[in-house]
C-alpha positions in Angstrom: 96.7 86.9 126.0 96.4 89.8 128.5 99.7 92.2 128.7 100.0 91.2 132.4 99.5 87.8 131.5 102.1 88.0 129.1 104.6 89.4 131.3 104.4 87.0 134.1 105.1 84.0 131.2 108.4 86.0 129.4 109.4 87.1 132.9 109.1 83.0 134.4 111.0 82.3 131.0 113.8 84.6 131.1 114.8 83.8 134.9 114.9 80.2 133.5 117.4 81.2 130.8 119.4 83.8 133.1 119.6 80.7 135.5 120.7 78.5 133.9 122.8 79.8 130.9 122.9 83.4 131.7 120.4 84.5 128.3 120.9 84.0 124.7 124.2 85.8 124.1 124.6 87.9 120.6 125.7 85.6 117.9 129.2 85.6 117.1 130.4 86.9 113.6 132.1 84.3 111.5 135.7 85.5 111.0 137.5 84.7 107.9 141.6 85.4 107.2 144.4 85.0 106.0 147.2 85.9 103.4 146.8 86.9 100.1 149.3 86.3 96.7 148.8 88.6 94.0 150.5 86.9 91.0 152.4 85.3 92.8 154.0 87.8 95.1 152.8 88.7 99.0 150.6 91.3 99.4 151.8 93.0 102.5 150.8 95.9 104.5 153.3 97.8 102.6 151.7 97.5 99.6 147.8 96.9 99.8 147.1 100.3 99.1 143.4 100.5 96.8 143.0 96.9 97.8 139.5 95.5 98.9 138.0 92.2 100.0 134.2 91.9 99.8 132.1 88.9 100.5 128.7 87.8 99.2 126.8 85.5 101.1 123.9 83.9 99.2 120.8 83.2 101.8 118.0 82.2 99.5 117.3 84.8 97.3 119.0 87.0 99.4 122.7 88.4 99.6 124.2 89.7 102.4 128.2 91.4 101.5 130.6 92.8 103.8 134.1 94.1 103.1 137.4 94.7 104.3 138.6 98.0 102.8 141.0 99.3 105.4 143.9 97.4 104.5 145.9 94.2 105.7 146.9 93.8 109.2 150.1 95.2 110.2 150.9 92.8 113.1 153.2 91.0 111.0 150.8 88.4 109.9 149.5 90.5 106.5 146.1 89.3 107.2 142.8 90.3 105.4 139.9 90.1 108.0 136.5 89.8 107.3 133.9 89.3 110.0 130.8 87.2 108.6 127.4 88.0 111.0 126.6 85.1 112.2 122.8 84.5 111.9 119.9 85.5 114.3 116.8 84.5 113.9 115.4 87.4 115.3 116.4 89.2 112.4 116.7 87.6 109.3 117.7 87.2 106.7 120.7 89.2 107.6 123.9 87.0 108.4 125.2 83.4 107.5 124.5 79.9 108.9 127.3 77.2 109.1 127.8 75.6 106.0 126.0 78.3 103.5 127.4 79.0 100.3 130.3 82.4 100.1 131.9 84.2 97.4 135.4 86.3 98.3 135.9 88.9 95.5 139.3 90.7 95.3 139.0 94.1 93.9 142.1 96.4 93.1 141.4 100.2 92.6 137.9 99.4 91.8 138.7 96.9 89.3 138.2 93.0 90.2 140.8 90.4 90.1 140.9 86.5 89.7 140.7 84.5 92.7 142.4 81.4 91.8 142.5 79.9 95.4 139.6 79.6 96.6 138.4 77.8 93.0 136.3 81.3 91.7 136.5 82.4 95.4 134.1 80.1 96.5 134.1 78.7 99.8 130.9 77.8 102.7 130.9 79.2 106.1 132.7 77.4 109.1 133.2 78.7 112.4 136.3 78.6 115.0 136.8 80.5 117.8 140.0 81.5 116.6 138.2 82.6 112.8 139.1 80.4 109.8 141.7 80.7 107.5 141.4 81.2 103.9 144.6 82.1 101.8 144.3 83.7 98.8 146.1 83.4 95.2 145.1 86.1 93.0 146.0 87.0 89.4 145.2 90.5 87.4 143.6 89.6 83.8 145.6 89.6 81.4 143.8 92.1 79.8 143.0 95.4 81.7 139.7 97.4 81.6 138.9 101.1 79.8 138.4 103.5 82.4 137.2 107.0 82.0 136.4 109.0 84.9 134.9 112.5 85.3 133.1 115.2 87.2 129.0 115.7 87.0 127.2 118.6 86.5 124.0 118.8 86.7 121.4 121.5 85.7 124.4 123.8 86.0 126.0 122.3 89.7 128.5 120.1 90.3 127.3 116.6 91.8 130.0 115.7 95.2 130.3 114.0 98.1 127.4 111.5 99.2 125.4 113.0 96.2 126.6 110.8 93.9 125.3 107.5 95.4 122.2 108.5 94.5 123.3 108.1 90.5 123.9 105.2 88.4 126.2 105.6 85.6 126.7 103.1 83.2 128.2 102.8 79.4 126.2 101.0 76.3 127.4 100.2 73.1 125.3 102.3 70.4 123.3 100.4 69.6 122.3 99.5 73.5 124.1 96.7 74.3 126.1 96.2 77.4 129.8 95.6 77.0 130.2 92.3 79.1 133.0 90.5 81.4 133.4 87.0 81.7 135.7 87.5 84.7 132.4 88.8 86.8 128.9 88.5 84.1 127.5 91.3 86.5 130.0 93.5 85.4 129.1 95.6 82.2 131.0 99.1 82.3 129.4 101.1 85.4 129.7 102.6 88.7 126.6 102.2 90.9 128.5 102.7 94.4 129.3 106.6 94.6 132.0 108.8 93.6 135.7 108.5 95.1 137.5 110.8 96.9 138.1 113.5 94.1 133.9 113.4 93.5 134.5 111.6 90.3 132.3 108.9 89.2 134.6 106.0 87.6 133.5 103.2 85.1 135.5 100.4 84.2 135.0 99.2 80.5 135.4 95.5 80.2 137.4 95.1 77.0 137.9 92.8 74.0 139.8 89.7 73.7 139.0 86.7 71.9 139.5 83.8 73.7 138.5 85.7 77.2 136.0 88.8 76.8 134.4 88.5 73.4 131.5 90.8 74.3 134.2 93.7 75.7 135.3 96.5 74.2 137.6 97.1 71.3 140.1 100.7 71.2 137.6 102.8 69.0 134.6 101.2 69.4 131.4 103.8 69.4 130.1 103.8 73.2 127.6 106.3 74.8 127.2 106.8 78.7 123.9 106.9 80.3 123.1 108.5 83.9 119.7 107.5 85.8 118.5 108.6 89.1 118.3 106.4 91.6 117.4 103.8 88.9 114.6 105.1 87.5 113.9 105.3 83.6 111.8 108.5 83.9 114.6 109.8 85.7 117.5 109.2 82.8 119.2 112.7 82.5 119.9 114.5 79.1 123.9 114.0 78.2 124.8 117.9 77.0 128.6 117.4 77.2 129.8 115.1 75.1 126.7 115.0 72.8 124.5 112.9 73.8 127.1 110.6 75.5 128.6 109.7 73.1 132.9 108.9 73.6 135.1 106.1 72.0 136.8 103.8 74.3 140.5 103.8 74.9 143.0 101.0 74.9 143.0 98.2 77.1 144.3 99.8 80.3 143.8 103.7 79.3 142.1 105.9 81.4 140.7 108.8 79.6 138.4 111.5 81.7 135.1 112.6 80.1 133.1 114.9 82.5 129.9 114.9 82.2 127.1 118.1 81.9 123.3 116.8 82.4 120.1 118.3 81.6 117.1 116.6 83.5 114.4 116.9 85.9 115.7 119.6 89.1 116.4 118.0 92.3 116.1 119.0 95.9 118.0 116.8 98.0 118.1 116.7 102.2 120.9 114.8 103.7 120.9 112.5 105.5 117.8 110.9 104.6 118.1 108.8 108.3 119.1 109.3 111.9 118.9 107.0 114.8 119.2 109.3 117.8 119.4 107.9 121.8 116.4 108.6 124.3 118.5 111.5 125.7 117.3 115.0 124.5 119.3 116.7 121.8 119.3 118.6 118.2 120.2 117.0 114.5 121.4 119.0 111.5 120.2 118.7 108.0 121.6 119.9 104.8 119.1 120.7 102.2 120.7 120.8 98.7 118.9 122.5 95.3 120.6 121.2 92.0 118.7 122.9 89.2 118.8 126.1 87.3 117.1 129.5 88.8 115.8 130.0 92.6 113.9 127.5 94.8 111.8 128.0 97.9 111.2 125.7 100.0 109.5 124.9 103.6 110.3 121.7 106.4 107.9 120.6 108.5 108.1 118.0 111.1 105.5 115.5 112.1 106.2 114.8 115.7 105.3 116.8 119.1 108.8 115.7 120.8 110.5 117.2 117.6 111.0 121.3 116.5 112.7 123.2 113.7 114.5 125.4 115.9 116.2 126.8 112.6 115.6 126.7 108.6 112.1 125.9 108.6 111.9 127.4 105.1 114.8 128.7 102.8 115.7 129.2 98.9 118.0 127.0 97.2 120.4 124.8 99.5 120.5 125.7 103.3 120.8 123.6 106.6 118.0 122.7 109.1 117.9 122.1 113.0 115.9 120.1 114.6 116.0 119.3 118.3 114.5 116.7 120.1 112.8 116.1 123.2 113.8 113.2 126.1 112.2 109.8 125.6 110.2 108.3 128.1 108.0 105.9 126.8 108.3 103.5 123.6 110.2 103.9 120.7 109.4 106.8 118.3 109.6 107.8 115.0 109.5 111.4 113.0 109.5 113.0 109.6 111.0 115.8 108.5 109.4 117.0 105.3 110.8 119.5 102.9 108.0 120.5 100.2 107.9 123.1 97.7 104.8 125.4 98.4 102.5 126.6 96.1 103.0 130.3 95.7 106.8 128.9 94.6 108.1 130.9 91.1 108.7 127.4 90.5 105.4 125.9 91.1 104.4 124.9 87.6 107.7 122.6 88.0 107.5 118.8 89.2 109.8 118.8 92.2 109.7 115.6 94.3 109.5 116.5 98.3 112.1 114.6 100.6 111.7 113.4 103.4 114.0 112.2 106.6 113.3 110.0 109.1 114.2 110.5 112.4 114.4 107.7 115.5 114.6 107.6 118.8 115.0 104.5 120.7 113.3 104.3 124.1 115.3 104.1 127.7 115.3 99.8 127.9 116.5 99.4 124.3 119.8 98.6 125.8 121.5 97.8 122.9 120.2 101.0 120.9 119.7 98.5 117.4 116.2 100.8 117.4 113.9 97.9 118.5 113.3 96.7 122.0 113.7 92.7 121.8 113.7 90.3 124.2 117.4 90.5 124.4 117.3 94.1 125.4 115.1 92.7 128.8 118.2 89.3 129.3 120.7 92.4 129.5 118.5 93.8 132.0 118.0 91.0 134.0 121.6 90.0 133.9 122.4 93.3 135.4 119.7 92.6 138.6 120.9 89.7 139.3 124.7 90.7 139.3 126.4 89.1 136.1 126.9 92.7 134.3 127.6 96.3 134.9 125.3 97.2 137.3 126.0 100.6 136.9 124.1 100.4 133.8 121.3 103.0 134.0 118.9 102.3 131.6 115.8 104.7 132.5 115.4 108.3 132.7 117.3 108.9 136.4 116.5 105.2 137.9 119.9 105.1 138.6 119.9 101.2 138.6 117.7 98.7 137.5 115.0 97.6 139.2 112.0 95.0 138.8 109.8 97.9 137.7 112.1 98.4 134.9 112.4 95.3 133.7 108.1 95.4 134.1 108.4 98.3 132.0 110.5 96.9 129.5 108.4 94.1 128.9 105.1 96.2 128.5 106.8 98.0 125.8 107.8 94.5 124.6 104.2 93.5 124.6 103.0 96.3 123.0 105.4 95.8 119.7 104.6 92.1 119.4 100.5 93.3 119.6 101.5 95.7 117.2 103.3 93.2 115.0 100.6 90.9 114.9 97.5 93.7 113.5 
């Protein structure tokens, strides 16, 4: 089918839907609440401090989680809220369908509770307009984990901040085994989500007890710690301090800091790795960062026309780089920024991974800015000609209002993604 043929059928079919029903409206996220008892007392806004609520949605072999980590409502009510996307078919397999299976895990300073009520937190999506309520009743096991926490350092610098998301820290037994929970079977002893706010990582040892845990820990036990980046084998780093990685694990409930000095394979890192930026002109900053021993040069490139390093186009160690960007006019775009290690490097002889950000821009009729035009982005644009939105909404470059030849626009752009999609 032609592009102008394809036009006039989308365009005959959205008048139809704007017509009648004013266009497919954005599903509406699936809100869950309610109270929550922690062994038998209320958990209150007074006291929910390192309290978080996350929810796993299983959608075929997918999962889709989101969290309330902010704390209960202080409106009185002491509510957790958790808002469930609602599914969109335009975009799977992200969000939930009525009736699918849910998980809600309670987690207290990191470490994860017993939901009682819910049975094993288990519970399947509804929907109200008002959101659903689900109280909780939550116990602490009776037996508490072995923490130890530390700093990282790595080739001689200190891992912080976002860097540490980009490790996975875990503890074996010695002879490679995983020390394992039955209150949660995924969790053996490790901290894949990032350091807190002091930029120390934080494991929680599950620990022995006969009738509950008899794979945890015991007080004594031989255990070593093992650190990979981002999850690959070749990339497990050499534990200098304590030897090898080797510790013993504390009591049930101890915590007992062990930091941590790694020797491995240098690493340049540029953050962050991903920007979405509007269709209006405008610059970005990246921060190039050097974890290794000695001096490193380095060079960024970009791959696009409507993108320039105004500033740190090459530099030695860590440094930051500017890049401006040019107005959009036409489609959706994307861009590369590459930093590479060149050749006449002192480092050369070195394997040093380049890195790589990714820049988009959304184009002037993605209205919603979610990076893709859709044929939701054209409904908003329609419902704005005909009256039943803003229509001060400007959505190209200076048109000032919307008019048929934007919408025409829209739609050609619309055309050329699904042509796209299709090769």
């Amino acid at each position: 089918m032609s592009k102008r043929s394809l036009t006039i059928v989308v365009m005959s079919f959205l008048f139809f839907l704007c017509s009648n029903a004013w266009g497919v409206e954005t599903p509406v996220p699936l809100r869950i609440y309610g109270n929550v008892t922690v062994n038998g007392e209320m958990l209150t806004s007074e006291n929910d401090e390192g309290y978080k609520f996350v929810v796993t949605v299983f959608t075929g072999e997918e999962e889709s989680k989101v969290e309330d980590a902010d704390g209960l409502s202080e409106n009185g009510y002491n509510y957790y809220i958790i808002d469930i996307p609602n599914y969109d078919a335009s975009k799977p397999p992200e969000g939930a369908e009525i009736r699918e299976g849910a998980v809600i895990r309670v987690y207290k300073d990191g470490r994860e509770l017993i939901v009682t009520k819910p049975d094993g937190g288990r519970f399947n999506v509804s929907f109200s307009d008002t959101g659903v309520k689900i109280d909780l009743e939550v116990t602490e096991p009776s037996i508490l984990p072995a923490k130890i926490e530390g700093t990282v350092m790595i080739n001689g610098g200190q891992i912080k901040g976002e860097q540490g998301g980009d490790y996975h820290f875990f503890v074996t037994k010695s002879d490679g085994s995983r020390f394992i929970s039955s209150i949660n079977a995924n969790d053996m002893g490790e901290d894949t989500d990032g350091f807190n706010g002091s930029d120390l990582y934080e494991i929680y040892i599950p620990t022995y007890d006969q009738s509950v845990q008899p794979d945890g820990a015991k007080a004594g036990d031989d255990a070593v710690i093992h650190v990979v980046y981002k999850d690959k084998p070749e990339y497990e780093y050499t534990v200098k301090i304590p030897d090898g990685g080797q510790f013993e694990v504390g009591s049930s409930g101890s915590v007992i800091q062990i930091d941590l000095e790694l020797e491995g394979p240098p690493v340049l890192y540029v953050s962050p790795s991903s920007h979405n930026v509007p269709w209006m002109a405008g610059a970005l900053n990246f921060d190039v960062t050097w974890l290794g021993v000695g001096t490193i040069e380095w060079e960024a490139t970009v791959d696009g026309k409507w993108l320039e390093i105004t500033s740190g186009s090459s530099g030695q160690n860590s440094g930051t780089i500017i890049v401006e960007y040019n107005k959009n006019n036409g489609a959706l775009r994307n861009g590369t920024i590459s930093i590479t290690i060149p050749d006449t490097s002192a480092r050369s002889s070195v394997t040093i991974e380049p890195q790589y950000a990714k820049v988009t821009q959304t184009c002037p009729c993605d209205v919603d800015a979610d990076g893709i035009v859709e044929i939701q982005d054209v409904i908003s644009m329609l419902k704005v000609l005909i009256g039943s939105e803003d229509s001060s909404l400007d959505i190209l470059p200076g048109s000032g209002s919307i008019g048929l030849k934007d919408i025409i626009y829209a739609l050609d752009i619309l055309s050329m993604h699904e042509e796209g999609s299709a090769k």
